[in-house]
Every structure is written in C-alpha cells, then in structure tokens.
Backbone bond lengths (Angstrom), bond angles and torsions (degrees), N, CA, C in turn:
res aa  C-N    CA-C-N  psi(-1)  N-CA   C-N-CA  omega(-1)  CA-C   N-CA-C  phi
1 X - - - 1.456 - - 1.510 110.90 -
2 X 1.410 122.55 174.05 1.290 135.95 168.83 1.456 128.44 -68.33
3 X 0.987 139.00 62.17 1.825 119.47 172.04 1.347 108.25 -2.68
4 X 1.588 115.70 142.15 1.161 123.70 -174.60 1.905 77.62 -135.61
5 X 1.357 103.67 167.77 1.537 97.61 -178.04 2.412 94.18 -131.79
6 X 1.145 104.26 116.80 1.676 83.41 -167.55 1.988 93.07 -107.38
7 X 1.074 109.46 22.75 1.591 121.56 165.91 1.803 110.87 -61.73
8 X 0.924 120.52 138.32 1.797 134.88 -167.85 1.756 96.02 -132.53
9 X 0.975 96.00 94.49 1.581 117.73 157.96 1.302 119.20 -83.46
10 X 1.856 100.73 144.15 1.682 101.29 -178.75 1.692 89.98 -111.20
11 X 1.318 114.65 132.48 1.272 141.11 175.61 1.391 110.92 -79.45
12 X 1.422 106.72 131.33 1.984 126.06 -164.34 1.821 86.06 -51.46
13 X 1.162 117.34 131.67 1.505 113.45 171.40 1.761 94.41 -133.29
14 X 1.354 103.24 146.14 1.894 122.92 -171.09 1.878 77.66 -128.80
15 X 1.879 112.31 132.37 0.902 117.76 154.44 1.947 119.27 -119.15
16 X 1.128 97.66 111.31 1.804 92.82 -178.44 1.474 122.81 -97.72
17 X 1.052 106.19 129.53 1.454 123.92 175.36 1.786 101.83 -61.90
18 X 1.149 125.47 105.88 1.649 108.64 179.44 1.809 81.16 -113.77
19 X 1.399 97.56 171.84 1.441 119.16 167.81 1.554 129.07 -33.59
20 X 1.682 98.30 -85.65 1.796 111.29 161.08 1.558 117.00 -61.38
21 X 1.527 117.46 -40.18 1.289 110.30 -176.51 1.460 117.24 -150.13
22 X 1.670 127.03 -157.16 1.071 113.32 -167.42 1.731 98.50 -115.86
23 X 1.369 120.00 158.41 1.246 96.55 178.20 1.866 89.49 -142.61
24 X 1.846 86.97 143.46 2.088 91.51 -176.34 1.214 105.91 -125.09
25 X 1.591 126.66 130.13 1.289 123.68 -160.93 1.794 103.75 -111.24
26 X 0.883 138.53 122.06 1.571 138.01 -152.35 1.719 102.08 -137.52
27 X 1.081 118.39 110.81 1.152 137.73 169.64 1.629 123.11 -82.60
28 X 1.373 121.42 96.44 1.530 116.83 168.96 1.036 107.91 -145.08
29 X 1.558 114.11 98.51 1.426 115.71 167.91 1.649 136.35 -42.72
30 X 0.965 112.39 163.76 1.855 95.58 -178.54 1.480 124.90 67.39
31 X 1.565 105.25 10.20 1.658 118.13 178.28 1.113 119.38 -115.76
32 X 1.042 114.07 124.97 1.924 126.77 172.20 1.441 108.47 -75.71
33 X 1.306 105.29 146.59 1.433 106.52 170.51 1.273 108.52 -45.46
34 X 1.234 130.05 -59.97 1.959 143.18 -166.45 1.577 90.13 -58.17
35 X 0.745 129.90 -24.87 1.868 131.07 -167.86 1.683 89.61 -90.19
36 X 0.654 131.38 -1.17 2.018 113.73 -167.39 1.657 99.82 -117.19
37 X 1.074 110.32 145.64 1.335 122.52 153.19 1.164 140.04 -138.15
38 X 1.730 127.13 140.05 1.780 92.43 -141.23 2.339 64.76 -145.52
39 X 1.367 98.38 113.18 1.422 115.61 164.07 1.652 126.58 -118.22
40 X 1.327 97.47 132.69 2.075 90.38 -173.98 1.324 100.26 -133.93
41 X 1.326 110.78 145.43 1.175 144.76 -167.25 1.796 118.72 -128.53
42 X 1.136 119.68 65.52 1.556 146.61 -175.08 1.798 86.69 73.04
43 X 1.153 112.49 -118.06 1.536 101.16 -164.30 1.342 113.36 -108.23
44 X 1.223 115.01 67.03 1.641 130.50 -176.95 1.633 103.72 -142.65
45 X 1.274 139.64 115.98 1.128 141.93 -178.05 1.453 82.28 -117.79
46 X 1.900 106.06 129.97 1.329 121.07 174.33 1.555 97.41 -112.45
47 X 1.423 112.36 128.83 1.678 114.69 167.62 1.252 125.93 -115.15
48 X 1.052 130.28 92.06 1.842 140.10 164.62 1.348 109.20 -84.66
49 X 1.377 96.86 138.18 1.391 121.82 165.71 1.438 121.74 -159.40
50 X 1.336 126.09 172.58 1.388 143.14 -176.65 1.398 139.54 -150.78
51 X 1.133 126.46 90.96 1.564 122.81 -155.24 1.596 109.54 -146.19
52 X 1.193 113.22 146.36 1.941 109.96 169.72 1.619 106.71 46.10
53 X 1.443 118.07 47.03 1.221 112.85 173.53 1.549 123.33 63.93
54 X 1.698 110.16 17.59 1.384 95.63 -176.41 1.733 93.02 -122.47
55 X 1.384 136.33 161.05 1.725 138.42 135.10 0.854 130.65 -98.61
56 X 1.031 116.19 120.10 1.649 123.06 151.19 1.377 139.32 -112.12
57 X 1.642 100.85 160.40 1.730 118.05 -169.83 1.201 114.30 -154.23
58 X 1.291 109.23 135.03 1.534 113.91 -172.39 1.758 105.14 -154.74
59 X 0.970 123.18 125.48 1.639 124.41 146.62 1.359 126.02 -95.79
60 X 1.317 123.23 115.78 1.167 133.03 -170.39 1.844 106.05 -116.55
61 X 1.055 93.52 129.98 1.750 128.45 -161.59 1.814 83.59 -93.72
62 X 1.929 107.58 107.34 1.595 107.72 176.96 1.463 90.12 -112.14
63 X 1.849 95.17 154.21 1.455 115.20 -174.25 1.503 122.60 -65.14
64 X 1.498 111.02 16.15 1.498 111.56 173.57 1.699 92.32 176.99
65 X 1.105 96.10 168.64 1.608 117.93 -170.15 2.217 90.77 -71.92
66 X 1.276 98.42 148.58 1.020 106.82 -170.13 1.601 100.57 -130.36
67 X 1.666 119.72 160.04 1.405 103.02 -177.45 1.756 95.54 -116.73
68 X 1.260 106.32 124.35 1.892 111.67 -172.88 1.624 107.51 -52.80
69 X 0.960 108.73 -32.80 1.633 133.54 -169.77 2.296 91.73 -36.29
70 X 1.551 99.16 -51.05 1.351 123.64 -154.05 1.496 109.89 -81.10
71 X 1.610 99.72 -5.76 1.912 105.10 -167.96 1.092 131.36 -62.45
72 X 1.303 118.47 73.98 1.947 112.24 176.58 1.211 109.65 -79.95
73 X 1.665 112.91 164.13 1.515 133.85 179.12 1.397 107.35 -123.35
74 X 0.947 112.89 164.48 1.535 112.53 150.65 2.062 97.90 -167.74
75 X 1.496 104.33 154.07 1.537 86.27 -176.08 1.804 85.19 -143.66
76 X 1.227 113.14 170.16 1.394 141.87 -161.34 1.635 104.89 -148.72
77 X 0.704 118.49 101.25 1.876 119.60 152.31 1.280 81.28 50.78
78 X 1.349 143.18 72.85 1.806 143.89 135.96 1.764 94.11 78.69
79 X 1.124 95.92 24.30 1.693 93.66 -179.91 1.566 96.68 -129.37
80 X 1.950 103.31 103.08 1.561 105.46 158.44 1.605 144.24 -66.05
81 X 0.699 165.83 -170.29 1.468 176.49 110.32 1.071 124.65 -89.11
82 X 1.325 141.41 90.86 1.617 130.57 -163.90 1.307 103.47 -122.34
83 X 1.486 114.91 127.52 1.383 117.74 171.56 1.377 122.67 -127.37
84 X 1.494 103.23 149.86 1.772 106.03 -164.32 1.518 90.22 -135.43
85 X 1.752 126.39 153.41 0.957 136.94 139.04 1.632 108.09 -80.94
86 X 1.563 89.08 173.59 1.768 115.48 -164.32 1.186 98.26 -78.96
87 X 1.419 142.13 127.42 1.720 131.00 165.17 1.622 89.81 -46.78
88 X 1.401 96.12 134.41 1.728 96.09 150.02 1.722 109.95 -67.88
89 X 1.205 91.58 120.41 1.749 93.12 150.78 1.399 140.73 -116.76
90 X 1.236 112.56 120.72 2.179 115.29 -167.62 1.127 111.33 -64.29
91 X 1.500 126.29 -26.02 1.893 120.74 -159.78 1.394 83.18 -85.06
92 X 1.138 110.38 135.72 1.850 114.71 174.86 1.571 90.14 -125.84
C-alpha cells in the first residue's frame, strides 16, 4: 500500500507590522493556492492546508484586530503572503 502521512505541521510563519496593514508570511511547501485556507477571527488568523501528502495548522496571534472583510493571498512556490487591514476602531 501507500504511506499516508496523518502528522499536522505548524508552518514557519513571519508576522509584519507594515504601516496601512498587517502582512503574514506562511511557508508550506507542497501547497497550492486552492489547497490553503487562511480564516480570522478578531486577531487570530487560523491557516489550514493540505498538499503533496503533508497538513497543516497554525493559529497565529496578529498585532491588532484585523477586519476579514480585507483578506488577500497571493502564494509563490508554497510561499504565502497574507494581508489584512487594521479594523477601524472609533473609541479612541
């Protein structure tokens, strides 16, 4: 039979503070864009994916509340880019 591998790896993640927004860089080789999924929940971006026999999962803790509304991707050779704007917030 085939090896199946049912191991869940957390993927090297870089989170940057940029100016306008936040940007999270997520590394998982063997992943297609269509294979990734990248969901946030005030300032927790959860990332699953599945590709070339490998899984992954990660929650990553972002430096301010983010609004999901704003979530782009873009990926390169198993290398994500995820970007979020800042929720506006009124209570100052």
């Amino acid at each position: 039979g085939e090896a199946t591998v049912s191991e869940t790896r957390e993927p090297p993640t870089d989170v940057f503070e940029e100016t306008d927004h936040v940007l999270v860089i997520v590394e998982m080789p063997g992943v297609s864009a269509d294979d990734a999924r990248f969901e946030l929940e005030g300032d927790v971006l959860t990332v699953t994916a599945t590709g070339a026999g490998k899984k992954y999962r990660k929650e990553v803790l972002l430096p301010t509340e983010c609004d999901a509304s704003t979530l782009t991707t873009s990926a390169n050779n198993g290398v994500f880019e995820v970007r979020l704007s800042r929720a506006s917030s009124e209570a100052a």
